[in-house]
C-alpha positions as CSV (number, residue, x, y, z in Angstrom):
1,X,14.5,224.7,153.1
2,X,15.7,226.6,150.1
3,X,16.7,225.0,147.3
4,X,20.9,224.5,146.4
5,X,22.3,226.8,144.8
6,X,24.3,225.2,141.8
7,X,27.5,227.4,141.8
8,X,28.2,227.3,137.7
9,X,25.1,229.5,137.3
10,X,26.7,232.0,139.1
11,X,29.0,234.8,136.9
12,X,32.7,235.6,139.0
13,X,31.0,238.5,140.6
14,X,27.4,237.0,141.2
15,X,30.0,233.7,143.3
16,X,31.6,236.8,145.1
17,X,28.3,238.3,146.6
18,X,27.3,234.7,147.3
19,X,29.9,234.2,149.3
20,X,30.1,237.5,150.8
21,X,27.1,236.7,151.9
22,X,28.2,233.4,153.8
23,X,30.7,235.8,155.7
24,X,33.6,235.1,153.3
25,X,36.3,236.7,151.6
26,X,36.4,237.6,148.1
27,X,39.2,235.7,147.4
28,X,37.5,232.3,148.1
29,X,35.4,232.4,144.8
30,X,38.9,232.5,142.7
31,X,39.5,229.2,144.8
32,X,36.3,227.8,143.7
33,X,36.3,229.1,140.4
34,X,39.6,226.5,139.8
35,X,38.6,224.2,141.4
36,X,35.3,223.9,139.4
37,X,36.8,224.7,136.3
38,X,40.7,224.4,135.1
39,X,40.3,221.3,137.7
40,X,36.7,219.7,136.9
41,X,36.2,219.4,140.5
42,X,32.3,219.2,141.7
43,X,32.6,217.8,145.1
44,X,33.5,220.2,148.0
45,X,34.9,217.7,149.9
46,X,37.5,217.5,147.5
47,X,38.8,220.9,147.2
48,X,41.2,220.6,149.7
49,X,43.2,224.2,150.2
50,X,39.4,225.1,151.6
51,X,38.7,224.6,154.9
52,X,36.6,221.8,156.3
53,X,33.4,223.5,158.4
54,X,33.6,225.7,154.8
55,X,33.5,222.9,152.5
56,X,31.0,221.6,154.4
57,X,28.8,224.8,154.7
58,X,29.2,224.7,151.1
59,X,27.6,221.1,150.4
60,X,24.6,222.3,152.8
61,X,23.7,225.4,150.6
62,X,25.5,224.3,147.1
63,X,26.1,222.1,144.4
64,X,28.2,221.7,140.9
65,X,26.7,220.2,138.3
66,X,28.0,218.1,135.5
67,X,27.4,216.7,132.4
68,X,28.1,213.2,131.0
69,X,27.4,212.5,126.8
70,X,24.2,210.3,126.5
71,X,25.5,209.4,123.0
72,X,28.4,210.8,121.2
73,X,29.3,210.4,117.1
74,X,32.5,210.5,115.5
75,X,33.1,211.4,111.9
76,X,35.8,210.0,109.9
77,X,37.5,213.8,109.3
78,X,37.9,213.8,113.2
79,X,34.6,215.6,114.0
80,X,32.7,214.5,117.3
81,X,28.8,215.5,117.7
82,X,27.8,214.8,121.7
83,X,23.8,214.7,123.2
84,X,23.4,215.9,126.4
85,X,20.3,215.2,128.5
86,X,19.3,217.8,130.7
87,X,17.9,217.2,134.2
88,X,14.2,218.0,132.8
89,X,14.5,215.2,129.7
90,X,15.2,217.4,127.1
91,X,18.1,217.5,125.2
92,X,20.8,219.5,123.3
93,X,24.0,219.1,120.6
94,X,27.5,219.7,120.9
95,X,30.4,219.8,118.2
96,X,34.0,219.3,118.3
97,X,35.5,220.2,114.9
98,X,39.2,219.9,114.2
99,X,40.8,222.8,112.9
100,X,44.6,223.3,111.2
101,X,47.6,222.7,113.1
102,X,46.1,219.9,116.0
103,X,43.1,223.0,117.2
104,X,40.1,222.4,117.2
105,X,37.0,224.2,117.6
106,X,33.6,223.4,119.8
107,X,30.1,224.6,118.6
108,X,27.6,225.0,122.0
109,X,23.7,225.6,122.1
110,X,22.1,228.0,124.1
111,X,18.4,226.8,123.9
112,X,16.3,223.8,123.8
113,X,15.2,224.1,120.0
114,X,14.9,227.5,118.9
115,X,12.2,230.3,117.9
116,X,13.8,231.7,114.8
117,X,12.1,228.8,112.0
118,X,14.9,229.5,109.9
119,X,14.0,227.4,106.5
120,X,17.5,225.6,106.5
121,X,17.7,224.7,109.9
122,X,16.6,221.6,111.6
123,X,16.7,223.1,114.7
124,X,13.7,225.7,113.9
125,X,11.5,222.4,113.4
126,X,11.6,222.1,116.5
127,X,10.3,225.1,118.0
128,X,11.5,226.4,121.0
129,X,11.1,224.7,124.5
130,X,13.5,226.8,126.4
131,X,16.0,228.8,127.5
132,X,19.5,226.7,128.5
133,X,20.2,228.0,131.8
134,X,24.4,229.5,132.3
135,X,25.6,226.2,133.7
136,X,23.8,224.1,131.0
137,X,26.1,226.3,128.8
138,X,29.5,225.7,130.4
139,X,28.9,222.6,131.4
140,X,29.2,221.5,127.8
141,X,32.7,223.0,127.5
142,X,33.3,221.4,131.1
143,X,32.1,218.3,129.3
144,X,34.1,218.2,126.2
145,X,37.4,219.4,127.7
146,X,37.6,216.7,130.3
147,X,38.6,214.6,127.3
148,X,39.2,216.6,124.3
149,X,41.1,219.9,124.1
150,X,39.4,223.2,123.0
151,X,40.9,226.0,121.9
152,X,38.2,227.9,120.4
153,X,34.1,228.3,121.0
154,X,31.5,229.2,119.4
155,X,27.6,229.7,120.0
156,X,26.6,228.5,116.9
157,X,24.8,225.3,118.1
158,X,20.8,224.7,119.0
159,X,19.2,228.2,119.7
160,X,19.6,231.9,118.9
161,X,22.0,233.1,122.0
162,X,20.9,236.7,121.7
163,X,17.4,235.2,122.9
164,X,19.0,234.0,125.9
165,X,21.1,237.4,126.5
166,X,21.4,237.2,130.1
167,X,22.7,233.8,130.3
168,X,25.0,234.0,127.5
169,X,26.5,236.8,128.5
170,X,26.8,234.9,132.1
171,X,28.0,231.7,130.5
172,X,30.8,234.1,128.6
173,X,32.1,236.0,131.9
174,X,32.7,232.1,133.5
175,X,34.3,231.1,130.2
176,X,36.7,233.7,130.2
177,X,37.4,234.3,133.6
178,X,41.2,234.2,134.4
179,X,40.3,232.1,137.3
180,X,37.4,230.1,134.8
181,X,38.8,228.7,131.6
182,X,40.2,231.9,131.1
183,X,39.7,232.2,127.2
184,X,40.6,234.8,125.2
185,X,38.0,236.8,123.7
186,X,39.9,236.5,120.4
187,X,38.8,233.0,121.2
188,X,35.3,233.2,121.4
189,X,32.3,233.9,118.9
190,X,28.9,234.5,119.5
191,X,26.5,233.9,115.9
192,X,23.1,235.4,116.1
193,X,20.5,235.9,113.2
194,X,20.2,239.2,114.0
195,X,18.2,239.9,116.8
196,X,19.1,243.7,116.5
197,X,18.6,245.4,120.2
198,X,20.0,242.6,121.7
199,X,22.9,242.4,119.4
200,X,23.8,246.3,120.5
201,X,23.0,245.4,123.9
202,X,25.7,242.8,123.7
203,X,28.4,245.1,121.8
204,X,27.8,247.2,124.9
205,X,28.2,244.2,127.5
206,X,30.8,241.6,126.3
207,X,33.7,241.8,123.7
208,X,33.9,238.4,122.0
209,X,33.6,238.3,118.0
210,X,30.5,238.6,116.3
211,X,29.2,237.0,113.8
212,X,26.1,237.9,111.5
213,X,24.2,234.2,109.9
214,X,23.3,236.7,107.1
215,X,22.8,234.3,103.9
216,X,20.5,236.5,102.0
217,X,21.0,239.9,99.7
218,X,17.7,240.7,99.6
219,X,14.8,241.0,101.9
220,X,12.6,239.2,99.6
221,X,14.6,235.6,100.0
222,X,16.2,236.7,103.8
223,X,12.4,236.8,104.6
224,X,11.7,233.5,103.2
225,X,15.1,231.8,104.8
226,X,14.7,233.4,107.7
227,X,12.1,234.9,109.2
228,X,13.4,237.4,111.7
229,X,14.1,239.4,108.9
230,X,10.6,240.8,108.5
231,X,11.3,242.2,112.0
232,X,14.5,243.4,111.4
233,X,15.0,244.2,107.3
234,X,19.0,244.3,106.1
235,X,19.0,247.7,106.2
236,X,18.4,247.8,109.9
237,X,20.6,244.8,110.5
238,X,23.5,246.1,108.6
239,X,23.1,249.8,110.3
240,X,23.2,248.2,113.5
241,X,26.4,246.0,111.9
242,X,28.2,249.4,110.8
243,X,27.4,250.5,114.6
244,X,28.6,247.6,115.9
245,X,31.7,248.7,118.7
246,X,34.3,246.7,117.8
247,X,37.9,246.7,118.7
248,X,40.6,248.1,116.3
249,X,41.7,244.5,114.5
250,X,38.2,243.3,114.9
251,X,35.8,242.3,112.7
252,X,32.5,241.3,112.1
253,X,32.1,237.9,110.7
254,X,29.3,237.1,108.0
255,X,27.7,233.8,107.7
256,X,26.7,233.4,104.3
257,X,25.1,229.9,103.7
258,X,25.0,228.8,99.7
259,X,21.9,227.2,98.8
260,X,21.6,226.2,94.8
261,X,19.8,228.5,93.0
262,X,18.2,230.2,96.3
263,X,21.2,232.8,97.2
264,X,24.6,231.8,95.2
265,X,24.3,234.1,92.0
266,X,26.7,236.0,91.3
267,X,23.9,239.1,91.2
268,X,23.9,237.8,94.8
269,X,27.8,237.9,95.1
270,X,27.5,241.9,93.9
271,X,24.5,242.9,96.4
272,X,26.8,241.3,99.2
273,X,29.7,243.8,98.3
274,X,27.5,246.3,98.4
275,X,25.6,245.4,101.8
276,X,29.0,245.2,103.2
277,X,30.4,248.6,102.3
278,X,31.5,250.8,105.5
279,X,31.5,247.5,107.5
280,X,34.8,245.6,109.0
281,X,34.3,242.2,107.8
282,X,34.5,239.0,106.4
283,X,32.6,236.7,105.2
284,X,31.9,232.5,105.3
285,X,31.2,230.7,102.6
286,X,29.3,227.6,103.9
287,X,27.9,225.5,101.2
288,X,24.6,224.2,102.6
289,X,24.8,221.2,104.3
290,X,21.7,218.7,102.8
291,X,19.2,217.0,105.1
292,X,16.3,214.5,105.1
293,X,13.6,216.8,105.5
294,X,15.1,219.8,103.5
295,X,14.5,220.3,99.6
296,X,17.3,222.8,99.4
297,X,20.2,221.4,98.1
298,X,24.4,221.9,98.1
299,X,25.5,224.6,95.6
300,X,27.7,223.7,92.3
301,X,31.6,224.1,92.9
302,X,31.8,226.3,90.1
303,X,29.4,228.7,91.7
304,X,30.9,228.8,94.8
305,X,34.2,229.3,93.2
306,X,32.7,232.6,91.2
307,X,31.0,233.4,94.2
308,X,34.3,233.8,96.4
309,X,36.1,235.4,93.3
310,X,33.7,238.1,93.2
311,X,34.2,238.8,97.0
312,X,38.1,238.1,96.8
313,X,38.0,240.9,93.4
314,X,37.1,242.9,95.9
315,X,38.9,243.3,98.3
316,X,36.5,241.4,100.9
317,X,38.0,238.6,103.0
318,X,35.9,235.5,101.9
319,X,36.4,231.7,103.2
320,X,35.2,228.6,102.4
321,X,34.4,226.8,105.0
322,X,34.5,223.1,104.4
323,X,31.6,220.8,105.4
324,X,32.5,218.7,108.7
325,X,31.1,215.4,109.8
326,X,28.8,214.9,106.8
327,X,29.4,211.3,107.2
328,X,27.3,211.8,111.0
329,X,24.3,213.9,112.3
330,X,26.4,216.8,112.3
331,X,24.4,219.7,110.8
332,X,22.4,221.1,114.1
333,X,19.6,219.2,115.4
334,X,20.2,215.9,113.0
335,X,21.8,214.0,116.0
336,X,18.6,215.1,118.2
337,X,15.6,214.4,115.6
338,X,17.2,211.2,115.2
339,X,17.5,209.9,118.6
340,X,14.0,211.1,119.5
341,X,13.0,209.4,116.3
342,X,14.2,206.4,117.7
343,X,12.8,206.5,120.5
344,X,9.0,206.9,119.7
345,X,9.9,204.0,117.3
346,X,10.6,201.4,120.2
């Protein structure tokens, strides 16, 4: 007997030829698509505008999975870090952080771990174990917005999403289906470390906002930070950037992580106006949130102040971006290492 088919794997179209291949109509995957998604719904039985001897065809070839939090912390500025456990024992992170004006924004992994070894991240200690499949995606949104609301998402969690191009791009066409959770794709950003082919490829195949995890001026300390970069030097990376397509107001959003004395000079502000000339963009300032484990450490005030001045001088959009949930695990993979921690210790 072939083995179910679990339906939130499947894009819109890839739902449509699986039920065109049951003998349906088209139409019925916008059904299901509605059911499963605006509604939450995962048992056939349930969906009721869908015929019995269908529904029950259904449950003989299909399932919808789910995802319930294993453990979930809450920081006191509103921020909410969720573990998932997957159906093979490994696990991944999920962040809700509030925004302005009651929004709030939700940060989902792609992978289990991840193979990039960027020096600042926890996650790259891990290595990489594997790819998240499309409905391990979703179903973290599904997860979070059965209680929370979520107006934005990004794929900035566990995992470099452009090494998992074919499910990301799968997860993003359920996401914003007008029959899924229809978002916006003004709504949705994809953050890569700059996997250049893939990042084209996606240009070409989706049209959410980009953004570029760039925190380096030179190739000398972006090879040390991270490592891709001595596949892909910045010259490469920001050709590919000035390529990019992009639609009229669009642009590309630059990750800049300050690390003290590593990358937030102001020699380092003046190569980063320079990198970005001929690109649409603007840039985040994230000062570098500190970890057991990690010897880099925050940046001064003042020098992230003169570091956004420079930028600002310039005519170069340039935000802080304030550090959520320090007061939890929230920096990626903190929540993880310290549950597994945990474990091997009882």
């Amino acid at each position: 007997m072939s083995p179910l088919i679990d339906l939130k794997n499947l894009s819109p179209l890839e739902l449509e030829a699986f039920l065109t291949g049951l003998g349906k109509e088209r139409f019925r995957a916008g059904q299901l698509l509605r059911w499963i998604y605006p509604r939450g719904v995962t048992d056939f039985a349930a969906m009721t505008d869908l015929a019995k001897a269908f529904r029950e065809e259904l449950a003989e070839r299909a399932v919808v999975s789910s995802f319930v939090p294993e453990f979930e912390e809450v920081s006191r500025d509103g921020t909410r870090k969720f573990l998932f456990r997957l159906a093979d024992g490994q696990s991944v992170e999920t962040v809700l952080i509030p925004m302005e004006e009651g929004r709030a924004t939700l940060c989902i992994s792609t992978q289990v771990g991840c193979a990039m070894q960027c020096a600042f991240c926890l996650t790259g200690t891990f290595g990489l174990t594997r790819n998240l499949t499309a409905a391990e995606i979703v179903n973290q949104v599904c997860a979070v917005r059965a209680s929370f609301p979520v107006d934005n998402i990004v794929l900035m969690g566990m995992g470099e999403p452009l090494h998992n191009l074919d499910n990301v791009v799968r997860a993003l066409e359920i996401l914003c289906s007008t029959s899924g959770f229809d978002y916006s794709t003004r709504k949705v950003t994809l953050s890569t470390s700059g996997l250049v082919p893939e990042m084209l490829e996606f240009g070409r195949r989706v049209c959410v906002n980009l953004a570029v995890s760039l925190n380096a001026t030179t190739d000398a300390v972006r090879n040390e930070l991270m490592p891709i970069n001595r596949r892909y030097p910045l010259a490469e990376l920001m050709r590919a950037c000035r390529e990019y397509p992009l639609l009229p107001r669009q642009r590309i959003t630059f990750e800049y992580i300050l690390i003290r004395g590593v990358n937030d000079s102001l020699d380092d502000a003046r190569r980063l106006v320079k990198l970005l000339h001929g690109v649409k963009a603007k840039v985040n300032l994230i000062p570098f949130n500190e970890h057991a484990g990690s010897a880099f450490l925050a940046p001064d005030p003042a020098a992230i102040e003169a570091f956004q001045r420079h930028l600002l001088n310039r005519n170069i959009v340039a935000i802080r971006r304030a550090s959520k949930g320090q007061d939890i695990s929230a920096a990626c993979g903190q929540l993880k290492g310290k549950l597994e921690e945990q474990k091997l210790l009882t």
